[in-house]
N, C-alpha and C positions, 0 to 999 in steps of 0.2 A: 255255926249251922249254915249250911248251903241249900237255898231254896232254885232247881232249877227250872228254868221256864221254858216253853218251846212255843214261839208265835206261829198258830198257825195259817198258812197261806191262805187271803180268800178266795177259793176257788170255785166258791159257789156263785159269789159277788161278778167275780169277772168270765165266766164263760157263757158268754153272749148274751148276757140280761133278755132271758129269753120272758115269756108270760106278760106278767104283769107290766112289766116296765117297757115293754113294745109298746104300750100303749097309756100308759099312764105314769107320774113322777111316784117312781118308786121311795125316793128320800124325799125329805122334807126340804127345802133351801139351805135351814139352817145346817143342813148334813153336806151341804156343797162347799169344796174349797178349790180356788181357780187361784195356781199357784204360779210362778214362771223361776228356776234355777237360772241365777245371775252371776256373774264371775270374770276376771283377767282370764287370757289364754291359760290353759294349762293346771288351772287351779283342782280338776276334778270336775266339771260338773255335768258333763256325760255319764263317767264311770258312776258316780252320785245318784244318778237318776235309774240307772242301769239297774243299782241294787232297790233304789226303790221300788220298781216292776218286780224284782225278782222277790221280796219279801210278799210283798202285797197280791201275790199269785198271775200276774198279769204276762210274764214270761216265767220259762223253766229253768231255763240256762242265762247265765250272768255274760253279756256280751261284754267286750273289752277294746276298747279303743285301739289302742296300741298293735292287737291282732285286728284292726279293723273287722270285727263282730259286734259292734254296738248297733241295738236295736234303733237307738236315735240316730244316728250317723247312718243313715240310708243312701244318701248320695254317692254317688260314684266316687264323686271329687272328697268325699270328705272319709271317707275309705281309705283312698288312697294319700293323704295328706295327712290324719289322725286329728282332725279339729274340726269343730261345729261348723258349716258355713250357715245354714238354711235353720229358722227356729221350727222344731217339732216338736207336735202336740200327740200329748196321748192321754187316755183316761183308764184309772187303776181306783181299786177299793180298799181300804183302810180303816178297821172298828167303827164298820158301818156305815162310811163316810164315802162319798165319791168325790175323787178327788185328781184334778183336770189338770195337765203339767203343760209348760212348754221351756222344751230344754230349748237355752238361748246363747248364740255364739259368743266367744269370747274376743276374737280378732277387731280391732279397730274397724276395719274396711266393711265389716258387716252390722257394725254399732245398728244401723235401720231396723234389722228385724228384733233388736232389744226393744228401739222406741217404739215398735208398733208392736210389742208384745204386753209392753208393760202398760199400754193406756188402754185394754182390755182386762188385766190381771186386776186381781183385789190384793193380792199376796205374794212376799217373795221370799228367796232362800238365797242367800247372798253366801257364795263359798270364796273359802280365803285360804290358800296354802299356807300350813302351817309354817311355812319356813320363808317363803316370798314374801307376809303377811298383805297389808294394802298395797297393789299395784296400780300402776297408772290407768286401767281398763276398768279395776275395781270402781277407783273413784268415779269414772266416768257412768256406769250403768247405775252405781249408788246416787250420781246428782241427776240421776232419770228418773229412776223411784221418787226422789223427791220431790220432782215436777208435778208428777203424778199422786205423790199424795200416798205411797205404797207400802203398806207394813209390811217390817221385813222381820225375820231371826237369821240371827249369822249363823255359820258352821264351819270349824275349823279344821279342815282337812287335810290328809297324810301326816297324823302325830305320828307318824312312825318313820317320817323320815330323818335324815342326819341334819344337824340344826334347828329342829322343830322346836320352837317357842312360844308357847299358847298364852302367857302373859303376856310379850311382846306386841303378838297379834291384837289380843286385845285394847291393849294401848294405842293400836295406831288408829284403830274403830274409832278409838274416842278422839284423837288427837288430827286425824287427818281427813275423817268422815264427819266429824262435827255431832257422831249420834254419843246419846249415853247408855253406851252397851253395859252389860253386867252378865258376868257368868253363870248358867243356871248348873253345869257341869264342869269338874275338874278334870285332867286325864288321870289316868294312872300309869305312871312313867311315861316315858318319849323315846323318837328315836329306836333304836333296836328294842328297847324295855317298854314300848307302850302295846300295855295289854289288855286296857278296858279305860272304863268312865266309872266316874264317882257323883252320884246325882246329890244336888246339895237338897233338893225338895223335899227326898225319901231319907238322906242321907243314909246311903246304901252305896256300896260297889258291886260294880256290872262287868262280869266277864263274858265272852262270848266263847264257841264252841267250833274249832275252825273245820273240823270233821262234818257238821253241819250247814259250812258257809255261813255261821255267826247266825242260823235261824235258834238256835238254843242259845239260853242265855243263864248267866248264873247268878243267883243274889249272893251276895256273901259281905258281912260286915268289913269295912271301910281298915285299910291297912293301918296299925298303928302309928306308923311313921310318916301318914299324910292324914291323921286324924283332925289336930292341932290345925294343921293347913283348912280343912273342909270346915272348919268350925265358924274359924275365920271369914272364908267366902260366904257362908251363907249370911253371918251377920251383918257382912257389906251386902248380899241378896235385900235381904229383909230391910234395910236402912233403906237403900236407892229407890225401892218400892214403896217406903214407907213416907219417902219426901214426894213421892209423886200421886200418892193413891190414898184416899184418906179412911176406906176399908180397912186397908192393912194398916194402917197409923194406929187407926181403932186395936187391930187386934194386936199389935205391938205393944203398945201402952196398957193391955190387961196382962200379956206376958213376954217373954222376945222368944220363947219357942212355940214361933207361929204356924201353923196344921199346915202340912201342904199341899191339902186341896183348896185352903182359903189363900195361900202364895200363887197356886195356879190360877185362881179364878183372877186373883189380883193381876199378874203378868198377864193376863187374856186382857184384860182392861186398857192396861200403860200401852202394850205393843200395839193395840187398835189406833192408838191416838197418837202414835210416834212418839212418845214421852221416853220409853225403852225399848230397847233391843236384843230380846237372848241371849245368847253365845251358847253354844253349846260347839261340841267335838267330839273327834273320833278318825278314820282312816277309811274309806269307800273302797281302796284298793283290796285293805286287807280286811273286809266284813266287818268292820268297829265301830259300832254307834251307828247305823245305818239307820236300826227301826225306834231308837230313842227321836231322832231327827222325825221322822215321819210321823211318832207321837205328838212330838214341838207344832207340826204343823197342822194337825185336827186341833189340840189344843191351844194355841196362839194366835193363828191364823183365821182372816174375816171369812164370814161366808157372806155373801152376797148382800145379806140383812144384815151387816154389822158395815158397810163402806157405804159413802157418801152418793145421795141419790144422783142418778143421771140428769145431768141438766140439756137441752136442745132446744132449737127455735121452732115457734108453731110455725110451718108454711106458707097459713092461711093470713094468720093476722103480724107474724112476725114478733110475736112476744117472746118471752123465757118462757118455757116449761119445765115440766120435771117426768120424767119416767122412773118409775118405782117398781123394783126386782115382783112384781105378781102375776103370777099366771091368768089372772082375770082381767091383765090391764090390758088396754092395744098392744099392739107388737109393733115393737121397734129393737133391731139390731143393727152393730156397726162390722162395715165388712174390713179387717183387720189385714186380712191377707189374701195373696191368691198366689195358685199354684197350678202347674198342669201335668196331670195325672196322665200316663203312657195308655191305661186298661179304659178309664171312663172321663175321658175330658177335662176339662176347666175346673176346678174345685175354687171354691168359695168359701173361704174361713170368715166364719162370722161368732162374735159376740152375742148371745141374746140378753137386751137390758130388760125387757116387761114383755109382760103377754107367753105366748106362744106361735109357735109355726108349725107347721101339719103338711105333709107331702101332698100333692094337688092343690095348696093353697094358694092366690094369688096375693104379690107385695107390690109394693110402688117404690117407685125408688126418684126422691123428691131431687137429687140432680140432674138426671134424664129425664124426669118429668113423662115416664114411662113405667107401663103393668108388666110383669113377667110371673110369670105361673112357676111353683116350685116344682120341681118332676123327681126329683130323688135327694133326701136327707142322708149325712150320714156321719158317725164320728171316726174319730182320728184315732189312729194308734202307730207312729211313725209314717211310715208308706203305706200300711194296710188302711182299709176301711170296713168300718161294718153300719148295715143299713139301721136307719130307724124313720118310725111313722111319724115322732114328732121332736120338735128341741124347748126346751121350757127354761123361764127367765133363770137368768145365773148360769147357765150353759151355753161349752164352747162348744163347735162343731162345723159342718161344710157342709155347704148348696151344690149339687152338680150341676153345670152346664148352662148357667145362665151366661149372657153374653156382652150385653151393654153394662158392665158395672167394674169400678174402678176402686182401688185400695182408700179406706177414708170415705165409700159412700155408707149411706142410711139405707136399710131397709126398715118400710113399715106398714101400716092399714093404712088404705087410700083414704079412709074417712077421718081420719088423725091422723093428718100427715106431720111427720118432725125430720128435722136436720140434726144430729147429733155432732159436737166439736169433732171436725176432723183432723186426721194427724198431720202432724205437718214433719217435715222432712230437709236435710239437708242437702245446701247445693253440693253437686260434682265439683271434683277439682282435679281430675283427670281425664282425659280422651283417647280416643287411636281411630283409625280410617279403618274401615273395615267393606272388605268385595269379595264377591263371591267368584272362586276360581274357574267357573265356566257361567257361559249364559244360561246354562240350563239350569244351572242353582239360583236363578237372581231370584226368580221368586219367594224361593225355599227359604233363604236367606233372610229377604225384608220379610217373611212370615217368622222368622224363629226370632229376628231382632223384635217384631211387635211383641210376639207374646215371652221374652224376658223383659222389655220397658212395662209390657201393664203387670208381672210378675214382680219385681222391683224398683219401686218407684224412685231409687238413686242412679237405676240404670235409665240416661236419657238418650233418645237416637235424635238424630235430624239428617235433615240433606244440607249440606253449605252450596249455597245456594249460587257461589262464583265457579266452586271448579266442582259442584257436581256431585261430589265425597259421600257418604254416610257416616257419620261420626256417632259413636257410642259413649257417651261420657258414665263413668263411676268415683270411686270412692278412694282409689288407690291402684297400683300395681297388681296387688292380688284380688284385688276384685274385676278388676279388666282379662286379668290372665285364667279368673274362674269362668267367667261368665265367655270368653274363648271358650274354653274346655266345654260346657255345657255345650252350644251350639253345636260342635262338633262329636260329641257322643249321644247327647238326647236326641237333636234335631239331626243328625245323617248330613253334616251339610261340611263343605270343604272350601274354607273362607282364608284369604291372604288380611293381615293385619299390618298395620304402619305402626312406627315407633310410639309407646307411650307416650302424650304430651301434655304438657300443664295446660290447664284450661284456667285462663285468664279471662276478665271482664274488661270494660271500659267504663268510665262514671264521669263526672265533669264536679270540679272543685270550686267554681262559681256559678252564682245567676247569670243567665242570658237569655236574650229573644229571640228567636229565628221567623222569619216571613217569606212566604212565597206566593206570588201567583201565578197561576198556571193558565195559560190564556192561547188556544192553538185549537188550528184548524185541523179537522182530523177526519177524512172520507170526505163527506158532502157536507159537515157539519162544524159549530165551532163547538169547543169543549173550555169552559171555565170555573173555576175556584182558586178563591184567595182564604189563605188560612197565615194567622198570626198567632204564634206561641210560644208560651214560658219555660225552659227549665229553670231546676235548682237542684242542689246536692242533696243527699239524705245520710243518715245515721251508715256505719254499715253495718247490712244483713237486714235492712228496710224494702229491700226489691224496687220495682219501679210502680210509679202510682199514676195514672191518668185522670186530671181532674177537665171539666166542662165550666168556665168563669166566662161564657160570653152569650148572649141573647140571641133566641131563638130565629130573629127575621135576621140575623147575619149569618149564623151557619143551623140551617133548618134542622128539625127530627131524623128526616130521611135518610141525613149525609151525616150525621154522628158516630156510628157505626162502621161505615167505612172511613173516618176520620182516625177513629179509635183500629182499626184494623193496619191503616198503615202507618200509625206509630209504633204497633206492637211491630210489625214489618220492621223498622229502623232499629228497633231495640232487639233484635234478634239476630238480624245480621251484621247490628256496629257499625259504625263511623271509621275512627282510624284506623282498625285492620277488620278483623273476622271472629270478632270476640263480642257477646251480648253487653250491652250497655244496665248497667244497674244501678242500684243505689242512687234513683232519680226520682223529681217529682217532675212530671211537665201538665202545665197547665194550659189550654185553648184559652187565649185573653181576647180574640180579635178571627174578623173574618168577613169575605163577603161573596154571594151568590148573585147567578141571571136566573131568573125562573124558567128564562127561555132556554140556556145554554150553560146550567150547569147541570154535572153529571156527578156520579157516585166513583166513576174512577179518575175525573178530574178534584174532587175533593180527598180522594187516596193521595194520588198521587201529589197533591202538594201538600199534604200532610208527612207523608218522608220527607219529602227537600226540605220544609222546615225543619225538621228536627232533626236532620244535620246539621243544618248551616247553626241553629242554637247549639247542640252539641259543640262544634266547632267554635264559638264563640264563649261555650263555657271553660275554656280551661281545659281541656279535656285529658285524665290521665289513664292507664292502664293499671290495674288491681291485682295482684297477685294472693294464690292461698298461701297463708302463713300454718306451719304445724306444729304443735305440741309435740317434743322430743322429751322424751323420758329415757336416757341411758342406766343402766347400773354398770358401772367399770369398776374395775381392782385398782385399786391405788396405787399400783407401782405405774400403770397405763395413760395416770391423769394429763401429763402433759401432754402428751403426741394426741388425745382426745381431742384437750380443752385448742390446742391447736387447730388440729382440724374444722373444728367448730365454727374455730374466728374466720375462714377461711371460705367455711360456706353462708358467711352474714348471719350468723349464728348468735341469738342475745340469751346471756346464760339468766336465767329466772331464780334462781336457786340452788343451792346443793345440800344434802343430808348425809349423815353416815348408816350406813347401812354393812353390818357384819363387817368384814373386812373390805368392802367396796365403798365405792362413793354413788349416789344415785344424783344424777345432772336433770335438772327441768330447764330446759333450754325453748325458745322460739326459731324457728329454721323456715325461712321460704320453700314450699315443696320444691322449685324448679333446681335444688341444691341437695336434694336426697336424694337423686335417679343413683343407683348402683351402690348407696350408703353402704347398704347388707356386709358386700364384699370388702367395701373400703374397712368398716369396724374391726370385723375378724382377720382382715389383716395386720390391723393397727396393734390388736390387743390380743392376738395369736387364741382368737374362738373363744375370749374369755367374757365379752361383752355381752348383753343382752339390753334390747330397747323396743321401744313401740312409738307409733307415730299417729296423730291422730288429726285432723284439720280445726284449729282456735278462731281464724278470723281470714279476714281480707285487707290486704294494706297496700297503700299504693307503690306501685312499682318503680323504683330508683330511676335514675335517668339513662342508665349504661341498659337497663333491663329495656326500655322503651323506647331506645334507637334501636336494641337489637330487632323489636317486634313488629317496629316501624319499617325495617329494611327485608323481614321477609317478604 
């Protein structure tokens, strides 16, 4: 017997929540899921999200990457290139349920907009090519969730391509991810033969309808010849649940054909708590499994009330608090992202954790220690926008036009004010000089470089302060050569760029002391401060620390500040070249003032000489960023690779087999990858495939530190 189903679209749900929900929470919380699609490049998880929309009525037509028509993939750049750069957000409906996405890139160089998606999210969809299974990127955005504490269900994606291996995948889940996944779904053949899912819950097979675009779906009892197979999964279902959940132990030990709405209820439990992790599959390209997954995620997936309260510090008193997902608490949200919109300004992507917000309402925002009035609310659905009168706890969404506020602030009631943990971010390990090709641009220019530094907080600008420069540091090559491209199509602006370059640090390997005083006649006046102080080395990825070890009647209140201003000065523009000084602690041990004839830029400015002349005295070395190299190479290519490799200071970490290739986890100095791309595919005639990612900072050989010495 063949029961056929037809899911239909909510199209009542999603055209424009007009009435009620203008103005009031149409769902309950517990009907809220804030999800974020996670993934290596290339894995699916645009096309993934694509079909999401498109089942759930929220678009009509199925956009596609590849023709650059994907609804998410809005950018110019990401059009023309066919990959995520920028995470976008949209919101669709789902059996009742609303349900908040943020498709998130896959590229290394964009890793940021994962981390700042995923410390807003409660939930995530972790997609894994069937045939790639865990790739170097996977791992990466999976040891993010974990930071964050993030339930996730996996999805294995393109069973229909050649070598697709969904036991494999599974295996590497458990073996390279560290989680204990379990399949809730079997495919029904692979490759060219895969033509549906086999659900072990219902144990039923599911065909879809391709006349339909896989909106029809077929029940039909489970094929003889993978019956024995499905029998089996489910037993190891029901075991894996049953050692983790002690409901289902319960109803195991009355029978072992356990109902499976009490196997669902049981997986909504373990996957809350990270104990398990679904598996489920299907093929996104070719409409397969698309609204089984979507089910996965109403049913697995936290809603607001099922994840771990917000914690932040009161303002006032400096305690722990907590903000708790309810609409009658105060309001406090964290602003996640910022983006600028061509039609209406500035957008403000914010988190709400408690309370609500209301258009005309005024927030405080406890970093600026400044009020700003909301003037227009509204939610996301890739590029578009549509208005609404209010945003309620457990909901994402964007503030127009506010103007003092930075990635990582708090918004909240002025009379309960909180800081909520902010994100933090990794350093740049690339640069380039970047000028505007006429004066008439200079302006246009340092305005487009402001608003992509407060746009991406990996993108950092400065001026070097010897010859003048404006220097834009990021994340890698393609992220320098994006964020070119932006300037020059969004912002109308016609800029010359210097060669990519490693951005090195400077750090000092021992304790030392530096002292200066500064003691000089200057107009009609004399000018005096004497400042004595400490470095020492730190951990690296510790930054720099400035401590106060000296009494007040030696270096007053007044001149601390400017004490502490022109240290940050020394550490900014470096010692032995023009590279920031890090991974230091320096301490103020000593000092002394005239009440008559000292000054706040006499106490600056012997505050830099010292901490040179300590610098100098510490040992001082140059730091370079070290990257994660992950190759897959064919085995016949291994030597001329592992060659190369030793060649560019290259420490091999590991190696795996992987199909007929070998996968390399190697350590590489970036300043040894400029031009990799080319070098590989010549090495290995196009056959290679690798990704690079930044691990740490180490210090610089001594061939590396004459070189840096002598420019």
């Amino acid at each position: 017997m063949v029961k056929v189903l037809e899911q239909k679209k909510n199209s009542k749900a999603s055209a424009g929540r007009k009435g009620k929900e203008a103005d009031a929470r149409a769902r309950s919380l517990s009907a809220v899921r804030n999800i974020g699609i996670i993934a290596h490049i290339d894995a699916g998880k645009t096309t993934t999200t694509e079909r999401v929309l498109f089942y759930a009525g929220k678009v009509h037509k199925m956009g596609e990457v590849h023709q650059g028509t994907a609804v998410m993939d809005w950018m110019e750049q990401e059009k023309e290139r066919g990959i995520t750069i920028t995470s976008a957000a949209t919101t669709c409906f789902w059996r009742d349920c609303q349900v908040n996405i943020i498709d998130t890139p896959g590229h290394v160089d964009f890793t940021v907009e994962v981390e700042r998606s995923l410390r807003v999210l409660d939930g995530a969809v972790g997609v894994f090519c069937a045939v790639g299974g865990v790739q170097p990127q996977s791992e990466t955005v999976w040891q993010q969730s974990d930071h964050y504490n993030v339930p996730r269900i996996a999805y294995v994606n393109k069973m229909d391509r050649m070598g697709a291996d969904f036991g494999s995948v599974v295996g590497q889940i458990r073996s390279k991810l560290g989680s204990n996944a379990v399949p809730v779904q079997l495919p029904w053949g692979s490759e060219e033969n895969f033509e549906g899912i086999i659900d072990l819950l219902e144990m039923n097979a599911v065909t879809f309808d391709s006349d339909s675009l896989g909106a029809k779906m077929n029940i039909v009892a489970i094929p003889a010849d993978l019956a024995v197979e499905a029998e089996r999964a489910r037993a190891e279902l029901v075991e894996k649940l049953a050692d983790v959940d002690e409901a289902i132990l319960e109803a195991y030990m009355e029978g072992p054909d356990v109902p499976a709405n009490v196997l669902r209820a049981g997986l909504r439990r373990v996957t809350l708590t990270g104990k398990l992790v679904p598996v489920l599959c299907g093929s996104s390209l070719k409409n397969l499994g698309v609204q089984q997954l979507l089910d996965a995620v109403i049913d697995y997936l936290p809603s607001p009330m099922d994840v771990t309260v917000m914690e932040g510090v009161d303002i006032k008193t400096g305690e722990h608090v907590t903000r708790e997902p309810d609409d009658a608490g105060p309001f406090s949200a964290l602003v996640f992202k910022l983006a600028r919109d061509p039609y209406v300004g500035r957008l403000i992507f914010i988190r709400v954790y408690s309370g609500k917000v209301k258009k005309g309402q005024n927030v405080y925002n406890p970093r600026s220690n400044k009020r700003e009035r909301i003037t227009k609310l509204v939610r996301l659905h890739a590029d578009s926008r549509e208005d609404v009168e209010e945003l309620f706890s457990g909901e994402i969404g964007a503030v127009v036009g506010m103007k003092d506020v930075m990635t990582g602030d708090t918004l909240c009631v002025e009379n309960k004010p909180v800081e909520l943990e902010r994100i933090k971010f990794p350093e740049p390990v690339m640069f380039m000089a970047v000028e505007s090709r006429s004066a008439a641009d200079r302006d246009k220019v340092e305005q487009a470089l402001n608003d992509l530094a407060s746009e991406d907080p990996t993108c950092i600008v400065k001026v070097d302060p010897e010859t003048g420069q404006t220097i834009m540091s990021g994340m890698g090559e393609l992220h320098l050569e994006i964020l070119k491209s932006r300037m020059e199509s969004e912002f109308n602006v016609e800029i010359n760029t210097g060669r990519p370059m490693v951005a090195y640090y400077e750090t000092v390997t021992a304790t030392a002391v530096g002292e200066h005083i500064f003691d000089r006649e200057i107009g009609s006046g004399r000018q005096f401060a004497s400042l004595r102080l400490e470095i020492s080395p730190l951990a690296r990825g510790e930054g720099a620390i400035i401590e106060f070890d000296v009494s007040k009647d030696k270096v007053p209140e007044e001149f601390r500040s400017e004490v502490e201003e022109g240290i940050k000065d020394g550490i900014m523009t470096g010692v032995m070249g023009r590279y920031a000084v890090n991974d230091i602690r320096v301490k103020i041990t000593g000092g002394d003032y005239d009440a008559d004839s000292s000054t706040e830029i006499a106490f600056r400015t012997a505050a830099v000489m010292a901490f040179k002349d300590a610098v100098m005295a510490g040992s001082p070395e140059f730091l370079e960023p070290i990257m994660a190299l992950d190759l897959v190479v064919p085995s016949e290519y291994m030597g001329d690779v592992m060659g190369d490799l030793n060649g560019r200071r290259g420490k091999i970490k590991n190696m795996e087999a992987s199909g007929a290739s070998q996968m390399i986890h190697a350590e590489v100095p970036l300043a040894e990858l400029f031009g990799y791309s080319t070098v590989i595919r010549s090495l290995t005639r196009g056959h290679a495939s690798y990704t690079i990612e930044p691990v740490t900072f180490e210090i610089a050989p001594k061939t590396v530190k004459d070189k840096l010495l002598s420019i």
